[in-house]
C-alpha positions as CSV (number, residue, x, y, z in Angstrom):
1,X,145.7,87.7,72.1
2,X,144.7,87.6,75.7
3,X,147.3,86.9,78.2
4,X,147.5,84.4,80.5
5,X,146.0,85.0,84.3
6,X,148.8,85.2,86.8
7,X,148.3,83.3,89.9
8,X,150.0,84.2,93.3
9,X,150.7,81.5,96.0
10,X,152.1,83.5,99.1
11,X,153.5,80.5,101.4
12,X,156.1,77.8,100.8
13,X,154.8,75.5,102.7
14,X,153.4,72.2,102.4
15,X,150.9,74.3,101.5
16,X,151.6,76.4,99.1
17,X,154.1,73.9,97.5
18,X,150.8,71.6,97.0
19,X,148.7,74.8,95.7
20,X,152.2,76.2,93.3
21,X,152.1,72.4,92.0
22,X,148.6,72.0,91.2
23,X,148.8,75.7,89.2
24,X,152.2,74.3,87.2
25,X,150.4,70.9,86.5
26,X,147.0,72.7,85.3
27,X,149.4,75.3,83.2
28,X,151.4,72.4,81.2
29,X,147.6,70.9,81.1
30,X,147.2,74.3,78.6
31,X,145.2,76.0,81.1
32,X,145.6,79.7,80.6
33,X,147.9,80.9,83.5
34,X,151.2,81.9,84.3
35,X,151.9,80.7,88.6
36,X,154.7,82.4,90.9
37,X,155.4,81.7,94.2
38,X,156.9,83.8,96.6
39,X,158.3,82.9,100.3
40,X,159.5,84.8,103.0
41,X,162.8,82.3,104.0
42,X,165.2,81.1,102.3
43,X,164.0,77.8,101.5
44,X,161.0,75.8,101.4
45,X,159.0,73.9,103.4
46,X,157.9,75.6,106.3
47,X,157.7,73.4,108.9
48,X,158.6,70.3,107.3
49,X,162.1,69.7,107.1
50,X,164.2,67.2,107.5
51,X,167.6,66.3,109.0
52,X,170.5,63.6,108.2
53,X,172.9,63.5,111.5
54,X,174.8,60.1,110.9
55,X,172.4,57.5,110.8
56,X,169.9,59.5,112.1
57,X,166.7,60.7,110.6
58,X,165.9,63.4,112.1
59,X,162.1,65.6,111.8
60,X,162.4,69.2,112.6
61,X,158.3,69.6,112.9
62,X,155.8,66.9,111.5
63,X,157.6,63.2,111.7
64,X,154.0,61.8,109.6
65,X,150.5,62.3,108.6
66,X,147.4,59.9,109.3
67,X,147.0,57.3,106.7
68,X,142.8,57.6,106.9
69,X,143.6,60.7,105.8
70,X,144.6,59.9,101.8
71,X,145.7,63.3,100.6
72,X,149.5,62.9,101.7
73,X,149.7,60.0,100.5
74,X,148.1,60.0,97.0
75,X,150.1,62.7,96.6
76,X,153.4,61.2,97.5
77,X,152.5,58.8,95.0
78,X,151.7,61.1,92.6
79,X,155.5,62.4,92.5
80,X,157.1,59.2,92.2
81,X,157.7,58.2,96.1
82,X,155.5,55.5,96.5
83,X,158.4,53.6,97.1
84,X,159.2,55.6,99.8
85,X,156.1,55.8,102.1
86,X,156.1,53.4,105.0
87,X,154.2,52.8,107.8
88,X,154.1,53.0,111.6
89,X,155.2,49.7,113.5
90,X,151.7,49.2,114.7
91,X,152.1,45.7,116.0
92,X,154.4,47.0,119.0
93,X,152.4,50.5,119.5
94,X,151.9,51.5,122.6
95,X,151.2,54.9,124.9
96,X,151.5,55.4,127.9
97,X,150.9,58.2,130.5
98,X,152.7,59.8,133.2
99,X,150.7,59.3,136.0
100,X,151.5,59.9,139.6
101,X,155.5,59.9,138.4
102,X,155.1,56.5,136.7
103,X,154.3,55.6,133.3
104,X,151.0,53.9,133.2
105,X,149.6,52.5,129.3
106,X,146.6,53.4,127.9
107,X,143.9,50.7,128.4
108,X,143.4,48.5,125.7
109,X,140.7,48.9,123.4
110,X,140.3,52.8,123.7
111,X,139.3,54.8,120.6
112,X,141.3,58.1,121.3
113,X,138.6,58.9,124.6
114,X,136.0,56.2,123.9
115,X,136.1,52.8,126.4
116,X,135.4,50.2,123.5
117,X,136.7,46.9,126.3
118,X,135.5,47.7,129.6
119,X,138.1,45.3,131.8
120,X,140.4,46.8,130.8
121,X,139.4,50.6,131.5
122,X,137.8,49.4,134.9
123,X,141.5,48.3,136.0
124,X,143.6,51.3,134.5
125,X,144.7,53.7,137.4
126,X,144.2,56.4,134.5
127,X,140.1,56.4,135.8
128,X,138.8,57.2,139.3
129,X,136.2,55.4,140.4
130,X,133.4,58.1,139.2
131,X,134.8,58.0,135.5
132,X,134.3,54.3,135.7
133,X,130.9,54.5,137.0
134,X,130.3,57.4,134.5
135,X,131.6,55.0,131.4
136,X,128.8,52.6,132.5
137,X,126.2,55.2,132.5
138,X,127.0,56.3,128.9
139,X,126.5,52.5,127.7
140,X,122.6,53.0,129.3
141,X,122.2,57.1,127.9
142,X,119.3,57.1,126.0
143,X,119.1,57.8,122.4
144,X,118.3,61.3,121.9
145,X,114.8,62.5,120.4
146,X,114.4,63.4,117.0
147,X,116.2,66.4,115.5
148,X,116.8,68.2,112.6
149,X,119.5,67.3,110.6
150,X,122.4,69.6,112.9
151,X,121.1,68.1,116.3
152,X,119.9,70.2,118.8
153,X,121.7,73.9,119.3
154,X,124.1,73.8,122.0
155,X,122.7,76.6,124.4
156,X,125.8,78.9,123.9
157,X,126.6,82.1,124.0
158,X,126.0,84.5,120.5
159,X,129.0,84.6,118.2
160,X,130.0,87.3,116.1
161,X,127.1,88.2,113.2
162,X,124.6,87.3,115.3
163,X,125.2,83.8,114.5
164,X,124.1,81.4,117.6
165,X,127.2,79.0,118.7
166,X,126.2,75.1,118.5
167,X,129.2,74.5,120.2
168,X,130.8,73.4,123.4
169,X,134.4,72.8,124.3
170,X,136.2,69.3,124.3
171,X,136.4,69.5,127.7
172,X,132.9,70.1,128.9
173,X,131.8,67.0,126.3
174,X,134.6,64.9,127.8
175,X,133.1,65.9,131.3
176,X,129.6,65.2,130.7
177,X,130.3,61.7,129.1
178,X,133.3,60.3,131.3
179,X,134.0,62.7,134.3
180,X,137.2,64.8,135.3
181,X,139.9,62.2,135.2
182,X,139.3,60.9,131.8
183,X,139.8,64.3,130.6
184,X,142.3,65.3,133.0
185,X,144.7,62.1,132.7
186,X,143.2,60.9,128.8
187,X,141.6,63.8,126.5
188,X,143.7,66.4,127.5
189,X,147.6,65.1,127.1
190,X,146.5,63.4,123.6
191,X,145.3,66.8,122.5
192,X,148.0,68.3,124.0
193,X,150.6,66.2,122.0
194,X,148.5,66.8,118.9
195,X,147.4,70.5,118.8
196,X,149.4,71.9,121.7
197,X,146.4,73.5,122.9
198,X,144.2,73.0,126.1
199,X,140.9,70.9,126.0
200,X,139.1,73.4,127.7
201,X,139.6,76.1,125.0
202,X,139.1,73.8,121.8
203,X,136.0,72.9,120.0
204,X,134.7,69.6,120.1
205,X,132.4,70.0,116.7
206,X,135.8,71.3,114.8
207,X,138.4,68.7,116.7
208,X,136.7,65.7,117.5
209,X,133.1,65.8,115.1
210,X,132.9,62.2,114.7
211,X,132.2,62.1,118.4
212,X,129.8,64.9,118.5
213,X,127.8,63.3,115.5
214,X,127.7,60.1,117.5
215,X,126.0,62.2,120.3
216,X,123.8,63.8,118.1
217,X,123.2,59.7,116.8
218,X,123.3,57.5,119.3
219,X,123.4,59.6,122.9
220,X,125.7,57.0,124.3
221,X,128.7,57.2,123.1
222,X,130.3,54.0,123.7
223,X,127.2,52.5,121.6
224,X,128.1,54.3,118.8
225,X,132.0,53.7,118.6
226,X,130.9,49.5,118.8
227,X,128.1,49.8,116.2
228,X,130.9,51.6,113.9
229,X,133.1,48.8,114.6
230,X,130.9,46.1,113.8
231,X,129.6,47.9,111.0
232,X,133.4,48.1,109.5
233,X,134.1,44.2,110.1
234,X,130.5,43.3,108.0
235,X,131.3,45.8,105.4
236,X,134.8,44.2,105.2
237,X,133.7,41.0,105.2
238,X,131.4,42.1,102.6
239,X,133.7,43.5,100.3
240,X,136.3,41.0,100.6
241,X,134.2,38.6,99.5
242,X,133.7,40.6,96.3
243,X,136.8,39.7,93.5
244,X,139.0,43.0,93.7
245,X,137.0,44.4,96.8
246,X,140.1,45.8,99.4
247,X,137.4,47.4,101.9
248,X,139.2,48.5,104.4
249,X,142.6,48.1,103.3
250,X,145.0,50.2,101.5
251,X,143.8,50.7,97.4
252,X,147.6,50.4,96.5
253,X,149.4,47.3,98.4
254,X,146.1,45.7,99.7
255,X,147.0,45.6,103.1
256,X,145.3,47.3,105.8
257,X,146.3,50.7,106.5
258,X,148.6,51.4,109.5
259,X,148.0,54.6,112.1
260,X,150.8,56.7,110.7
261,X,152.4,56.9,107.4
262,X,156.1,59.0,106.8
263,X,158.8,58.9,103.7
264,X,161.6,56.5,104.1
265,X,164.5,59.3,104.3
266,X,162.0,62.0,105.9
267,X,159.5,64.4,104.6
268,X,161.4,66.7,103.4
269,X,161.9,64.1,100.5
270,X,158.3,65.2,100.0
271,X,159.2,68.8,100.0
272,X,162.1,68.2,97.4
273,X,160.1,66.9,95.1
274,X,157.2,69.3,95.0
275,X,160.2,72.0,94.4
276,X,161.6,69.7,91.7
277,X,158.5,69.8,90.2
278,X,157.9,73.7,90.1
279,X,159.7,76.0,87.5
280,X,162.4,78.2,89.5
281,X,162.3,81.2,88.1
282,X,158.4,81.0,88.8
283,X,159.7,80.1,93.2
284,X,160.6,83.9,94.9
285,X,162.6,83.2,98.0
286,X,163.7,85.9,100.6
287,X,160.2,88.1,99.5
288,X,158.5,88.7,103.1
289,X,155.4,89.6,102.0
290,X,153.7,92.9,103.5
291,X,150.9,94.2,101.7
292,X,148.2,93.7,99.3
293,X,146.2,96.0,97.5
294,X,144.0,96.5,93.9
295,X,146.0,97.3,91.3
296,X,146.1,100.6,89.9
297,X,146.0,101.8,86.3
298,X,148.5,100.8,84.1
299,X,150.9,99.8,87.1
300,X,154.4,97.9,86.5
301,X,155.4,95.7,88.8
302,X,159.0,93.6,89.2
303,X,159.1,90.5,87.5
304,X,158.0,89.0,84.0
305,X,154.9,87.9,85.8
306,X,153.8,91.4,86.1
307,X,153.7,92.6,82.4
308,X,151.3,93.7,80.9
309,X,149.9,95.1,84.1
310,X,146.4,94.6,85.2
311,X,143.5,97.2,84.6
312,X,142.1,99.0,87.4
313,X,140.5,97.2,89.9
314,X,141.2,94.3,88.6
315,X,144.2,91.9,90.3
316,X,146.5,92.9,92.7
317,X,150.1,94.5,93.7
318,X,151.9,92.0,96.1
319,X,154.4,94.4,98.1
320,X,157.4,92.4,99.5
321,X,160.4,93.8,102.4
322,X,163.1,95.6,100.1
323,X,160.3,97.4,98.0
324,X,159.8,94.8,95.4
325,X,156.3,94.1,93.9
326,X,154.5,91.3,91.9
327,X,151.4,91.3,90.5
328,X,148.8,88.9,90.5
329,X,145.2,88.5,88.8
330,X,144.6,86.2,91.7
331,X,145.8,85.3,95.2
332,X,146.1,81.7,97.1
333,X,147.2,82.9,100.7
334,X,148.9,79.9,101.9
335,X,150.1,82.0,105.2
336,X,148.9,82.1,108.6
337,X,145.6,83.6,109.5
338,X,147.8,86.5,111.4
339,X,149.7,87.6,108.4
340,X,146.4,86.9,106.5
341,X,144.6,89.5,108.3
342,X,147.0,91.9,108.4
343,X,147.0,91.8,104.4
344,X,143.3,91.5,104.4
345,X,142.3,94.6,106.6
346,X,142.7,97.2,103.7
347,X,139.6,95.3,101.9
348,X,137.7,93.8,104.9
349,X,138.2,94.9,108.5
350,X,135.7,92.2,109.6
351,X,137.2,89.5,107.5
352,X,140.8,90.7,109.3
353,X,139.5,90.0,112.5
354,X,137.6,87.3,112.5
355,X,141.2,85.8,110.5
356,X,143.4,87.5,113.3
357,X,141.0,85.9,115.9
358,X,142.5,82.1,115.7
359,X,144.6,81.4,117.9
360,X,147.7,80.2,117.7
361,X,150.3,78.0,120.2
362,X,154.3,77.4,120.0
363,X,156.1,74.5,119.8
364,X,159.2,73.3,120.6
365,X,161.2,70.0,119.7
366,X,164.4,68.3,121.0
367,X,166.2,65.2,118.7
368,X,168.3,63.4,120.6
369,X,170.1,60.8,119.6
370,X,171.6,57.4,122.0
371,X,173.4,54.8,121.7
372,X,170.8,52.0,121.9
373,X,171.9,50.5,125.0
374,X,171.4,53.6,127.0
375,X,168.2,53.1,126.3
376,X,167.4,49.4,126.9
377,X,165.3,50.4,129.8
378,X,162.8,51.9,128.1
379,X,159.2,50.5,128.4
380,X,158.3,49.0,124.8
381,X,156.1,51.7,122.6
382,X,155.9,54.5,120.7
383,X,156.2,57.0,123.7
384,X,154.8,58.7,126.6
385,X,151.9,61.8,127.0
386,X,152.5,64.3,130.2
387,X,149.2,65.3,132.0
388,X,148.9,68.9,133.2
389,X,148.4,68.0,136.7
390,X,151.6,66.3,136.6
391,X,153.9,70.0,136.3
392,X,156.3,68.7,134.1
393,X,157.4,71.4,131.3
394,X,157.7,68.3,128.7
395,X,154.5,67.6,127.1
396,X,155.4,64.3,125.1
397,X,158.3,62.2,124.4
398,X,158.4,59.6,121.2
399,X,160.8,56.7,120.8
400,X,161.3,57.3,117.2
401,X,163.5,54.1,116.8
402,X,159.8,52.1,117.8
403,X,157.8,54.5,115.8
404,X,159.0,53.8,112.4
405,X,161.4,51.5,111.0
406,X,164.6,53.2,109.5
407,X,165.0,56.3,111.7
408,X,168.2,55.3,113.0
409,X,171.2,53.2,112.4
410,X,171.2,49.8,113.6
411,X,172.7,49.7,117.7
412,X,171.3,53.7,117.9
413,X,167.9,55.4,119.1
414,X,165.8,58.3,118.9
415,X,163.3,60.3,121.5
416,X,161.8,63.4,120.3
417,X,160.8,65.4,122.7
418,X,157.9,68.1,122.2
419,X,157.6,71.0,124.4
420,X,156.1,74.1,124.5
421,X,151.6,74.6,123.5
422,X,149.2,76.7,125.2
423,X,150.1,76.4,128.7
424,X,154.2,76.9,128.0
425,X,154.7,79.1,125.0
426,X,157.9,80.9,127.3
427,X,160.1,78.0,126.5
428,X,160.9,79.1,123.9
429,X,162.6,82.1,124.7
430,X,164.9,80.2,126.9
431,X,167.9,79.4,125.7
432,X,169.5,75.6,124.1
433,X,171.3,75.1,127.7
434,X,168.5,75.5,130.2
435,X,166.4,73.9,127.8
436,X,168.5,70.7,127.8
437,X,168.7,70.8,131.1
438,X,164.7,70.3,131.8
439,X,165.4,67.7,129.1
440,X,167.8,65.4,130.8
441,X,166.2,66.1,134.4
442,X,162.6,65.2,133.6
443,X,164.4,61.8,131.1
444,X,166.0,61.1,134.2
445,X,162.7,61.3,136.6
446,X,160.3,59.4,134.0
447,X,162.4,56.9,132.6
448,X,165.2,56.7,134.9
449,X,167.9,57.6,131.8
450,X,171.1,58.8,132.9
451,X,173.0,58.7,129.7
452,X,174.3,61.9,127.7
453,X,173.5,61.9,124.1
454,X,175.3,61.6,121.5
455,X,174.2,64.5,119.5
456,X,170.5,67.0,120.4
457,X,169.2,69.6,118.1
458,X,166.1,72.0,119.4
459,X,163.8,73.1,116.7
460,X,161.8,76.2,117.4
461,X,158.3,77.1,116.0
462,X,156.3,79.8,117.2
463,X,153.2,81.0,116.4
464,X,152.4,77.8,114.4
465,X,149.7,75.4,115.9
466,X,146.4,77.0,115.2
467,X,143.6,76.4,118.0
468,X,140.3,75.0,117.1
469,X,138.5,77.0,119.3
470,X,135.0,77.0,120.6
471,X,133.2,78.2,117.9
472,X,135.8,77.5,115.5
473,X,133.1,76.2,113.1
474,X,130.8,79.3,113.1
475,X,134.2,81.5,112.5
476,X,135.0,79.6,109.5
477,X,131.5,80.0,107.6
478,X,132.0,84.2,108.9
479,X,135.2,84.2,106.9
480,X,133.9,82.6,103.8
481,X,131.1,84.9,103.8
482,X,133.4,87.8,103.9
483,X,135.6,86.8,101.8
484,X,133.4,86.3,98.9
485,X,133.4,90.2,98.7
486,X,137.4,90.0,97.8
487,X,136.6,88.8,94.5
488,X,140.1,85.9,93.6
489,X,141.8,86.0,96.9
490,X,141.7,82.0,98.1
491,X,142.5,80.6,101.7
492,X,144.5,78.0,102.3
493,X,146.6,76.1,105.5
494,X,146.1,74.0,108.7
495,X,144.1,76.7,110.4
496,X,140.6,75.6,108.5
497,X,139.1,72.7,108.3
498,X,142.1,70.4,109.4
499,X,146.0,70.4,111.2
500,X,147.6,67.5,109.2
501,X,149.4,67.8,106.2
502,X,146.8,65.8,104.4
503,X,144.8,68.7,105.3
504,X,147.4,71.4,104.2
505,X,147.6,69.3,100.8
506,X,144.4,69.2,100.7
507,X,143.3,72.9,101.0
508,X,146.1,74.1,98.8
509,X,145.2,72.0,95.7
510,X,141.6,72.8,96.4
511,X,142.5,76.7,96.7
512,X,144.7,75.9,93.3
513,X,141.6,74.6,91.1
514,X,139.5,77.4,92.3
515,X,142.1,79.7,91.3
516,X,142.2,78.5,87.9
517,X,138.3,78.6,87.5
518,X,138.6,82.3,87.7
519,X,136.0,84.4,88.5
């Protein structure tokens, strides 16, 4: 009788939780495998955890996931928690930047960098006069020539291989279309708050395609983003018309989607019921993993999921901290690219690093709970962005309490502050004290908030916001190239093709089913 394949996930995150869950689902399905998981802490998660502090909900990394995105979501459902998903309060949303020590909003009608009103960007403080002038130009750029179906080659430097970089960074493209202070006072804090990173170093084909296809399109970009929107309201119109048509609008409740989606009692709900979901004596906790090699002949390794052991050549020994050892026919490498190069570089040096050449920022977050009427002076929104040019060590602030509905008990509040990216990563090595002290001094400069609160907690994540850097793209196809020569090893994680956890589901379901295809 042949025995089953044995399938290692390495990473309990939301990753590898999605990839573990996919394997157990496909195994009771009678697929022909045996799944184990092994993860280097004591619990799972990674970076998603949650915290109850009173009546306070309290999110230790990711508060939510985009709801265009439908992985998250469908997934959520999947597990029973359907119930549990809500949306962001969309009707009171509003940003604002710091500019010049004031908070000023974002003009209405702005599609993340994109002017879609003009009034209102002509009046914002946010633009000089030469961005302004610049957003009319764009309306009148002509419509580029014809092209093949990739657009024209960006005239870049040569990537690794000897493949040709069609790329340019965010910045540049931001530049070109809407001048220095859109990027400066706009582009830059929103990618700040999302990536951590700086605008100048990332890649607008791998962080913002849909605007580089509209480029490529349309030449203008504010033609593009209005044609999309008018295309959306016929093709809603459309489809509402039809009986059962929801266009637009969510598949499930028929209404239309909000921004921002979370769980009721916090994502780690999500988390739970992944684990809940999994076998335990298939989940390895503690086991730091530290190498990977081809098994040897007739090699025994710890574990029931190591017996019979695999023929030469064929699977792999999984070494963990403490000497222990699994072994696996195949491999889902739910990790970071660092720790997925290191384990690589016996088999691929190349593969290792072009892995070990993403980048990676810090972050840092501080919870800090009020009583509501300390905070009655706060401008209504979800939160403020902090430009570069404005020296501030805080790079965002939310008001959770306006966010999402839920997050605190009723007469309380919550900010979240985020700290911390490319520019600040030596935050984090200061201690809980001096960082509460930036904390309450730049609270008090920006929103003029004296109060104490009544409880804080600092979360600390290095090394964990990969950079879509220029050229990200081109990487990418490198490592898949390579990595077809390390036959059932799969890639999976936020530092790909996507930084949401619609796009860590996503990747480690995908990674899951390739896995069980086998060879």
């Amino acid at each position: 009788m042949t025995r089953p394949r044995r399938i290692a996930v390495l990473g309990g995150g939301i990753t590898g939780l999605a990839a573990a869950y996919t394997l157990a689902k496909a195994r009771h399905a009678g697929a022909p495998i045996e799944e184990f998981l092994l993860e280097a802490c004591d619990q799972l998660g990674g970076h998603l955890r949650t915290e109850h502090v009173g009546g306070y909900v309290v999110e230790a990394g990711p508060d939510s996931f985009l709801a265009e995105k439908p992985e998250a979501a469908a997934l959520c459902r999947e597990l029973g928690l359907g119930g549990q998903l809500i949306g962001s309060n969309d009707a009171a949303r509003r940003t604002y930047i710091l500019h010049c020590g004031r908070l000023v909003p974002l003009p209405d009608g702005l599609m993340f960098l994109v002017p879609t009103r003009l009034w209102p960007t002509f009046w914002t403080p946010l633009l000089s006069f030469r961005s302004k002038a610049a957003i009319v130009a764009d309306v009148f750029a002509p419509r580029p020539r014809s092209q093949g179906k990739d657009g024209p080659a960006f005239n870049g430097s040569f990537f690794s291989d000897d493949v040709v970089m069609d790329d340019e960074s965010v910045a540049d493209f931001v530049r070109r279309h809407f001048g220095d202070s859109m990027l400066e006072n706009i582009a830059d804090p929103l990618l700040a708050g999302v990536y951590g990173g700086d605008a100048a170093g990332l890649s607008i084909r791998a962080v913002l395609p849909r605007f580089w296809e509209m480029e490529q399109k349309h030449g203008s970009l504010v033609r593009a983003v209005l044609a999309a929107r008018r295309q959306r309201r016929r093709a809603s119109c459309t489809d509402s018309s039809r009986p059962g048509a929801l266009g637009s609008r969510s598949a499930v409740s028929g209404q239309t989607l909000p921004l921002f989606m979370t769980l009721r009692d916090g994502l780690g709900q999500l988390v739970e019921a992944l684990a809940a979901r999994l076998d335990p004596s298939r989940v390895h906790l503690g086991r730091r993993v530290i190498s990977l090699r081809r098994a040897g002949p007739s090699e025994a390794a710890e574990g029931s999921h190591a017996e019979p052991p695999s023929p030469a050549g064929e699977g792999y020994v999984i070494g963990c901290e403490g000497g222990a050892a699994f072994a696996g026919d195949a491999v889902v490498l739910a990790l970071p690219t660092y720790t997925c190069s290191r384990l690589l570089a016996p088999f691929d040096e190349r593969l290792a690093q072009l892995l070990g050449g993403i980048p990676y920022t810090a972050a840092l977050t501080v919870a800090l709970g009020y009583d509501a009427r300390a905070l009655a002076g706060l401008p209504p929104g979800f939160g403020f962005l902090v430009p570069y040019r404005e020296q501030r060590r805080m790079l965002a602030c939310t008001f959770v309490h306006n966010k999402f509905p839920g997050r605190v008990a009723p007469g309380k509040g919550l900010l979240r502050c985020f700290l911390g990216g490319a520019r600040d990563s030596s935050i984090l090595d200061s201690d809980d004290t001096f960082i509460m002290n930036v904390i309450r001094s730049e609270l008090h400069d920006i929103l003029n908030l004296r109060a104490e609160p009544e409880f804080y907690q600092v979360h600390r994540w290095p090394a964990s916001m990969p950079q879509y850097s220029v050229g990200h793209l081109q990487r990418i196809k490198l490592i898949q190239s390579h990595l077809e020569d390390v036959p059932a090893v799969f890639l999976a994680g936020n530092a790909y093709s996507g930084i949401g956890i619609s796009d860590c589901v996503r990747t480690g379901r995908a990674a899951a089913e390739r896995a069980v295809e086998g060879p």
